[in-house]
N, C-alpha and C positions, 0 to 999 in steps of 0.2 A: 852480594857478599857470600861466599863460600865458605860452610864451618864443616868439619871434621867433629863428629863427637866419637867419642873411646869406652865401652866396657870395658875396663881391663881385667884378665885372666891371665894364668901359665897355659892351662891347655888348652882355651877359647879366650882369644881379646875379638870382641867385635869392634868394627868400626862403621861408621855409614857418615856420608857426607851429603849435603844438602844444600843448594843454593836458591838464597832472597833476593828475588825480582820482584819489584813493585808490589812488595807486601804478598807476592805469594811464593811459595816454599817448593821446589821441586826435587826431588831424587838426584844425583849424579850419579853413585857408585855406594853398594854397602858389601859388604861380608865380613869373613872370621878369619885371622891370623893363627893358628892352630900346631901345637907340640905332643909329639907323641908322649907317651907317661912313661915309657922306658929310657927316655932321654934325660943325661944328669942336668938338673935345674939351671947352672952357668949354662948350657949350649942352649936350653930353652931358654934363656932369656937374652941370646945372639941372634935368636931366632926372630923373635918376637921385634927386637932393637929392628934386626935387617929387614923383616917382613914391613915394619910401618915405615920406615924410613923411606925405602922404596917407594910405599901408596906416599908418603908425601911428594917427592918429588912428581909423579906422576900426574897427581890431579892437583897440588898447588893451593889449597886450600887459606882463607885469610887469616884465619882463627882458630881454636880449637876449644872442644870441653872433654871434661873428662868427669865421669864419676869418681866422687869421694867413697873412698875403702866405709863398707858396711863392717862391722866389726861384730862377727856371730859369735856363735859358741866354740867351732873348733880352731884354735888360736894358729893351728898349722897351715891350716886353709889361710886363715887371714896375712899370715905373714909371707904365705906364696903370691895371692893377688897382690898384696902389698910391694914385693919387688918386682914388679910385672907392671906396675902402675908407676912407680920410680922409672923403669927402662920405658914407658910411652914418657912419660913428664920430660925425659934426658931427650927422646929422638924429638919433641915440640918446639922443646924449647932451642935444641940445635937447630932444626927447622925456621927461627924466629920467628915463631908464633904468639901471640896474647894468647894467655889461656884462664880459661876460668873454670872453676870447677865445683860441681854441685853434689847435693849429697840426694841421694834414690828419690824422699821425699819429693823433693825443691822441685824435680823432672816427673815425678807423676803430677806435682801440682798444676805444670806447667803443660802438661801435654794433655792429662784427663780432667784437672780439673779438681782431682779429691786427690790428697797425697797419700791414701791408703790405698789408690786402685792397683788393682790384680793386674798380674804377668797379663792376662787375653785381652784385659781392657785396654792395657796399654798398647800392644801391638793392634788390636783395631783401631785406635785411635791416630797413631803413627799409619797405617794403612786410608785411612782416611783425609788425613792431614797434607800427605803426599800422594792423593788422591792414584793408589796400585789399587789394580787388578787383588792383587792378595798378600796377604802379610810377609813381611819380608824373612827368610831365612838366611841360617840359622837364626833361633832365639837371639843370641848373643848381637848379631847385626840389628836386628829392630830393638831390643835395648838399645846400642850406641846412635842409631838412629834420632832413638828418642832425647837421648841425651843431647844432640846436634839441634832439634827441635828447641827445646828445652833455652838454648844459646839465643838461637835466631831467635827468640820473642824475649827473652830478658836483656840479652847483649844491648841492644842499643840502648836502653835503660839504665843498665850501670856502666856504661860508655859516658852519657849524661852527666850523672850523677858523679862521677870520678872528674869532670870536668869542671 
């Protein structure tokens, strides 16, 4: 089973894909889909549509996840990730993918273990999991990475359970 998970951002959406073999987890492909800041918000988010759209067709992926919008303090940031995460849900779901999507906790709990753990724990833990050399870059890739993780050990569970 092949899952895509998604960080979504305007100027960083990571993504990292991962495939389940006999219960172990290997790496296919991660990085960052990436919009300059001088660019008006509709062309970044043509950007972002054509850049994933693309990785989908390329590597094909079964499934996907995606993080649930964190909702911090400055409401402008949140409403930029917000349409940035609408345009990954629109290029998924054109893709006909299942998708499920989890909120930051649910994927630290899922990956470390404790859903409080820190940004390094998390990406050593993802570096571990998918048994690299070294933790994956940018940040924003080993987030969606983890996010991906996060799928493959819950998915078949609420696959089950929807059953």
């Amino acid at each position: 089973m092949r899952t895509i998970g998604i960080d979504p951002g305007t100027a960083i959406m990571g993504w990292g894909i991962v495939e389940s073999q006999q219960g172990q987890l290997q790496l296919v492909a991660a990085g960052a889909l990436t919009t300059p800041a001088h660019m008006a918000q509709p062309e970044r988010l043509l950007r972002l549509y054509e850049g994933l759209s693309a990785l989908l067709a390329q590597h094909r992926p079964d499934n996907a996840a995606i993080e649930e919008l964190f909702f911090g303090k400055n409401v402008n940031t949140a409403l930029s990730v917000g349409q940035a995460r609408g345009v990954a849900l629109l290029a998924l779901v054109q893709a006909g993918l299942p998708i499920q999507e989890y909120k930051p906790t649910v994927v630290k709990q899922a990956v470390a273990g404790y859903g409080g753990a820190d940004k390094r724990q998390m990406q050593e833990m993802v570096r571990v999991t998918l048994n690299l050399a070294r933790v994956p870059k940018p940040d924003d890739a080993a987030d969606a990475l983890a996010v991906a993780i996060c799928h493959a050990y819950t998915g078949p569970i609420l696959r089950r359970m929807a059953e």
